[in-house]
C-alpha positions as CSV (number, residue, x, y, z in Angstrom):
1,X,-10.6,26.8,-3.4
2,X,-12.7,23.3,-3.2
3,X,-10.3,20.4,-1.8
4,X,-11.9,16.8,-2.5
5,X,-11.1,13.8,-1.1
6,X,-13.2,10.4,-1.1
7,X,-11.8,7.7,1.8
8,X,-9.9,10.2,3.6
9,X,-8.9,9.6,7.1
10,X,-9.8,11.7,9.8
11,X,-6.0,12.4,9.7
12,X,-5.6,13.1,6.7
13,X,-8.4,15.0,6.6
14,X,-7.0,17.1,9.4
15,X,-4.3,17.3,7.4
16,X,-5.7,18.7,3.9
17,X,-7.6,21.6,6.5
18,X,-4.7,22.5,7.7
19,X,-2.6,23.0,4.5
20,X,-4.9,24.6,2.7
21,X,-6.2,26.3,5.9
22,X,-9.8,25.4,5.7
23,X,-11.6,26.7,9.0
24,X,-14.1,24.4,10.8
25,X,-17.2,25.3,9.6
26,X,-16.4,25.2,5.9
27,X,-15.6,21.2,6.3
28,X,-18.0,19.0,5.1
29,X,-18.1,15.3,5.7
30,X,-21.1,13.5,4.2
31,X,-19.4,9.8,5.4
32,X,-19.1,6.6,2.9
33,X,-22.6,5.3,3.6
34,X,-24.0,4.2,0.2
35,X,-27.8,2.5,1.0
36,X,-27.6,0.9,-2.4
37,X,-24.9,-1.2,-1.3
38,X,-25.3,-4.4,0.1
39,X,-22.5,-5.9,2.1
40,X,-21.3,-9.7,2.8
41,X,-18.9,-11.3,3.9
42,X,-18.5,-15.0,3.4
43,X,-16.2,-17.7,5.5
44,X,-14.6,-20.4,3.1
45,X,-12.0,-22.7,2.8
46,X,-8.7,-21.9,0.3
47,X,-10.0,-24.9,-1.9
48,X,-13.6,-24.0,-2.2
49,X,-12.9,-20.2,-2.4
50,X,-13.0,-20.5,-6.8
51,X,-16.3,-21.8,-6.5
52,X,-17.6,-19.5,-3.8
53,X,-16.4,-16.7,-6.2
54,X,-18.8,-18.4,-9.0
55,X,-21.9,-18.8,-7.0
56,X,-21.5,-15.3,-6.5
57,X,-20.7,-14.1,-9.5
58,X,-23.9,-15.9,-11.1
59,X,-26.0,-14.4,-9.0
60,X,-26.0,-11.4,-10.1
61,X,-25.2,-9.8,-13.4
62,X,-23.4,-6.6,-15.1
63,X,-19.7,-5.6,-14.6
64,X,-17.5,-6.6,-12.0
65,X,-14.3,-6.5,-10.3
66,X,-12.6,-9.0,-8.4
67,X,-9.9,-7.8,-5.9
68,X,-7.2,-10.4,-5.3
69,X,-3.5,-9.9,-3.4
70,X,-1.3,-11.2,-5.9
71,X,-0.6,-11.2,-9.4
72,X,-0.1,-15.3,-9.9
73,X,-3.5,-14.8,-8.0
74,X,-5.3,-12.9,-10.9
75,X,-4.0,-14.8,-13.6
76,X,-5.4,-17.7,-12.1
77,X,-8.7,-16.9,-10.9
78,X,-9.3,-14.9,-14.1
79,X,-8.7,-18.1,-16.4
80,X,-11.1,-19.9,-14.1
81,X,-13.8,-18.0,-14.7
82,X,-13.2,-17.6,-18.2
83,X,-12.8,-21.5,-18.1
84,X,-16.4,-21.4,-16.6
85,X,-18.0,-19.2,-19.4
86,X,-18.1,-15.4,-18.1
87,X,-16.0,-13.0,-19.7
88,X,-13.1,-12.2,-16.8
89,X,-10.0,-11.2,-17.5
90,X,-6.8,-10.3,-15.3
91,X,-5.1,-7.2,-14.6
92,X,-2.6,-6.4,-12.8
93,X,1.2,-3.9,-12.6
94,X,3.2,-6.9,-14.0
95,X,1.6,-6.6,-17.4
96,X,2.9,-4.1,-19.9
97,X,1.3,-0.5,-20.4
98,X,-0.5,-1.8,-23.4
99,X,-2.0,-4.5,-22.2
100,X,-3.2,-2.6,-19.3
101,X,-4.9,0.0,-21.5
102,X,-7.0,-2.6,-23.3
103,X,-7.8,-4.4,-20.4
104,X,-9.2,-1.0,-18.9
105,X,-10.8,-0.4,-22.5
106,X,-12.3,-3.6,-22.7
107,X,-14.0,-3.4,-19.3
108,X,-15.2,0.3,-19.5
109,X,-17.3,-0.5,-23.3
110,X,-18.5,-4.3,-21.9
111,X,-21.7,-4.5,-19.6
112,X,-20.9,-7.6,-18.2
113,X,-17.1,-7.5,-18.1
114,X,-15.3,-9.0,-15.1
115,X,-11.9,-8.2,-14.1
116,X,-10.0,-9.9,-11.6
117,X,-7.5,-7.6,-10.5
118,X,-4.7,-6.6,-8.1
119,X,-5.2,-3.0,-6.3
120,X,-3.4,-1.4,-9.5
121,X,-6.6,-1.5,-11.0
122,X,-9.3,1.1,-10.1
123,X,-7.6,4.3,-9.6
124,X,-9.4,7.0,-12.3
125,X,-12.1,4.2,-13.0
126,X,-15.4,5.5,-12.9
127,X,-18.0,3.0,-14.3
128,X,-21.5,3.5,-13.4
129,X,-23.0,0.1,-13.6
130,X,-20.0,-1.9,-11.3
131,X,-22.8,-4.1,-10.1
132,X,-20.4,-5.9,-8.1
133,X,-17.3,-6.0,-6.5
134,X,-15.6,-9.3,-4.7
135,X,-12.5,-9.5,-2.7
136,X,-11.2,-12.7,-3.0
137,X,-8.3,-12.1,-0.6
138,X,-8.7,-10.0,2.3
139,X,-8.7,-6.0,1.8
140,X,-5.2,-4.9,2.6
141,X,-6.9,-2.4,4.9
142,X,-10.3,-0.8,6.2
143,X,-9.6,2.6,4.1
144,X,-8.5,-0.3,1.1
145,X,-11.4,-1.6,1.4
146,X,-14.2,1.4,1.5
147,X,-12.4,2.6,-1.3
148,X,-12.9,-0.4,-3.4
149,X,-16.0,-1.1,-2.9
150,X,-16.8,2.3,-3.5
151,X,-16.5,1.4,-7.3
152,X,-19.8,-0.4,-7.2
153,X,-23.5,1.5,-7.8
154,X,-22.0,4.6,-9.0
155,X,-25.4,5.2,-10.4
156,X,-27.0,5.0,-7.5
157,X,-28.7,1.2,-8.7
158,X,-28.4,-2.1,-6.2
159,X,-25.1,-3.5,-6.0
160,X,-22.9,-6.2,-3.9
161,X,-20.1,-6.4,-2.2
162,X,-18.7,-9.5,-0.7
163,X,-15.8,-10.6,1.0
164,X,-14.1,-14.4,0.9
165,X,-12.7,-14.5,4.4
166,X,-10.0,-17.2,4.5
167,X,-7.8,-16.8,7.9
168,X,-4.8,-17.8,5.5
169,X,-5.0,-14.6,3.8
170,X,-3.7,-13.0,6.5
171,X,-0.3,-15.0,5.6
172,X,0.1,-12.6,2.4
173,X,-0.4,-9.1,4.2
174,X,2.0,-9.9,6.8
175,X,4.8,-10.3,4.2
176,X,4.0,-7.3,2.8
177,X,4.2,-5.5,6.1
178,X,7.7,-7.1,6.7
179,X,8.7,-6.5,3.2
180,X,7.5,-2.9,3.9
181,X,9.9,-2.9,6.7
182,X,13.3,-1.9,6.3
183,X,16.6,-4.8,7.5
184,X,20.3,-3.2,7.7
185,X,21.2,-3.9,4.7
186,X,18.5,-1.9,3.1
187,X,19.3,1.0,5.9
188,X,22.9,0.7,4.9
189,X,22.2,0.9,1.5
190,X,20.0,4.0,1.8
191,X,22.6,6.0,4.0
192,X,25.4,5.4,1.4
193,X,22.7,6.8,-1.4
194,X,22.0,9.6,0.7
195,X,26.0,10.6,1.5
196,X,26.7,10.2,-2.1
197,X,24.8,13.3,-3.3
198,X,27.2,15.5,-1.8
199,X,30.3,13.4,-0.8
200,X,32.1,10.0,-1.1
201,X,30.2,8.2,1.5
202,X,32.2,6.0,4.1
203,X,29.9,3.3,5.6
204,X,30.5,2.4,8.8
205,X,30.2,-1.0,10.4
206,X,27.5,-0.8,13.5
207,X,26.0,-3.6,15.2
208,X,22.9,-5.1,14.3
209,X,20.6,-3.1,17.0
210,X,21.8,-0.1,16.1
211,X,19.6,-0.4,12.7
212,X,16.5,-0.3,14.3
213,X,14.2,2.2,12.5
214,X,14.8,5.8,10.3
215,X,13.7,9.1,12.1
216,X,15.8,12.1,10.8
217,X,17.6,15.0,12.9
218,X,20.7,15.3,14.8
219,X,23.0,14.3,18.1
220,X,21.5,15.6,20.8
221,X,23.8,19.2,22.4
222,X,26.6,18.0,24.6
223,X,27.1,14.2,22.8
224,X,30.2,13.1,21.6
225,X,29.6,11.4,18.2
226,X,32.6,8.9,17.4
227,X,33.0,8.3,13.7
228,X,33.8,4.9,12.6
229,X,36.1,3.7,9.6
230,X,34.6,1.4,7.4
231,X,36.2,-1.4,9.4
232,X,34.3,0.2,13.1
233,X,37.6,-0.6,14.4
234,X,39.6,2.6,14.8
235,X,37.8,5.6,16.1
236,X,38.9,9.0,14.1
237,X,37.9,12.7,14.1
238,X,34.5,13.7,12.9
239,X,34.3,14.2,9.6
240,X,31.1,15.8,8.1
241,X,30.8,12.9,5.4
242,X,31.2,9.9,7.5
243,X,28.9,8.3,10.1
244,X,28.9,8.6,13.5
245,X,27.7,6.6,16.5
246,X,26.6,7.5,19.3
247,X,24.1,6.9,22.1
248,X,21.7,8.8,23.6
249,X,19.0,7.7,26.5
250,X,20.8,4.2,25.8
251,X,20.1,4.0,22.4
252,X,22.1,3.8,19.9
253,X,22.1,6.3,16.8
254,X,24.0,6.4,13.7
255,X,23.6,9.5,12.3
256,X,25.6,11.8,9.6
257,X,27.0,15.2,11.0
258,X,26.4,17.3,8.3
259,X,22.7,18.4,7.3
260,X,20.3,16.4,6.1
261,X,20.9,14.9,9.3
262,X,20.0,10.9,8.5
263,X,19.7,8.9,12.0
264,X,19.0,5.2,12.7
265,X,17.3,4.4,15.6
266,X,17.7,1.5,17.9
């Protein structure tokens, strides 16, 4: 069995070895240097970024992609640079299926094609002449980064990569982090999905801090989970379906009783 993997982690490439139950001496990691890369990175202001992007991209010549963060982002920096005579367009998940596909179509059959895309754009792209490859907004991450600019000099020829650092930038990856972050009524939401396979579910009412992350297992041996009504106000047997409070190490849990044990963390 071959296992392949491009931008792994060295977690997740502990990982792969140990499902698959490669030994140590049959791993091989050749790294993500590529010498016919050429790496920049490039301070600007959010109003001069656009024309940054240009002076790069006339430069040089052959295909491109720009990476940007958002899709409003795309749109707009794609009809820029259409607006300024190169042939860019935008791509990103917001548009339908078919107008992905010709996007994708038009960039593999056009040697100078530019696209100016979010991160949906990329995965089972393999161009050989991607003789550059821009992030207008920051990389969402060091592993989101190698593995975007690995896109450029698949064919082994001289290619850049720049980035258009913008400290404002970091604005947009912080909402996605918080976004990525669960509040209680998202928690509440996904307990009452998870009791409803089985069971009517019964949520309970918990304070705030008792909805602090999601780990899964069950009350510690010896608690004494109280179950709440909907209302939290009268306590009632445990019942298998419903949710239970309880605290353990002073913090607070709520947790189902029955398995898949579902707990929230303060």
């Amino acid at each position: 069995m071959l296992a392949l993997t491009t931008t792994a982690t060295p977690a997740v490439a502990e990982d792969i070895c140990r499902e698959f139950r490669i030994g140590a001496g049959a791993r091989v990691h050749t790294g993500f240097h590529r010498p016919n890369l050429t790496l920049h990175a490039t301070a600007c202001t959010p109003d001069a970024k656009t024309q940054k992007l240009l002076d790069r991209l006339r430069r040089t010549t052959g295909a491109g992609i720009v990476y940007v963060t958002l899709q409003k982002t795309a749109e707009r920096v794609a009809a820029a640079l259409a607006g300024a005579g190169l042939h860019a367009r935008a791509y990103h998940a917001g548009m339908d299926a078919g107008a992905r596909a010709t996007v994708q179509d038009w960039f593999m059959a056009e040697p100078d094609a530019i696209v100016v895309a979010t991160i949906a754009f990329g995965m089972g792209i393999d161009k050989a002449g991607i003789r550059r490859v821009i992030h207008y907004n920051l990389p969402k991450s060091r592993e989101n980064y190698s593995q975007e600019i690995g896109r450029a000099g698949r064919d082994g020829q001289p290619s850049v990569c720049d980035v258009l650092v913008t400290p404002s930038d970091t604005t947009a990856l912080e909402n996605f982090t918080y976004g990525n972050t669960p509040g209680e009524k998202s928690a509440r939401t996904l307990v009452d999905e998870m009791l409803s396979r089985d069971a009517p579910a019964a949520t309970a009412s918990v304070p705030a801090h008792a909805l602090g992350g999601l780990r899964r297992g069950a009350p510690s041996p010896g608690e004494s989970p109280v179950s709440l009504n909907p209302t939290g106000e009268t306590p009632v047997p445990p019942d298998p379906h419903r949710l239970t409070l309880t605290s353990v190490n002073s913090g607070a849990f709520l947790c189902t009783s029955a398995p898949p044990h579902l707990c929230l963390s303060a």
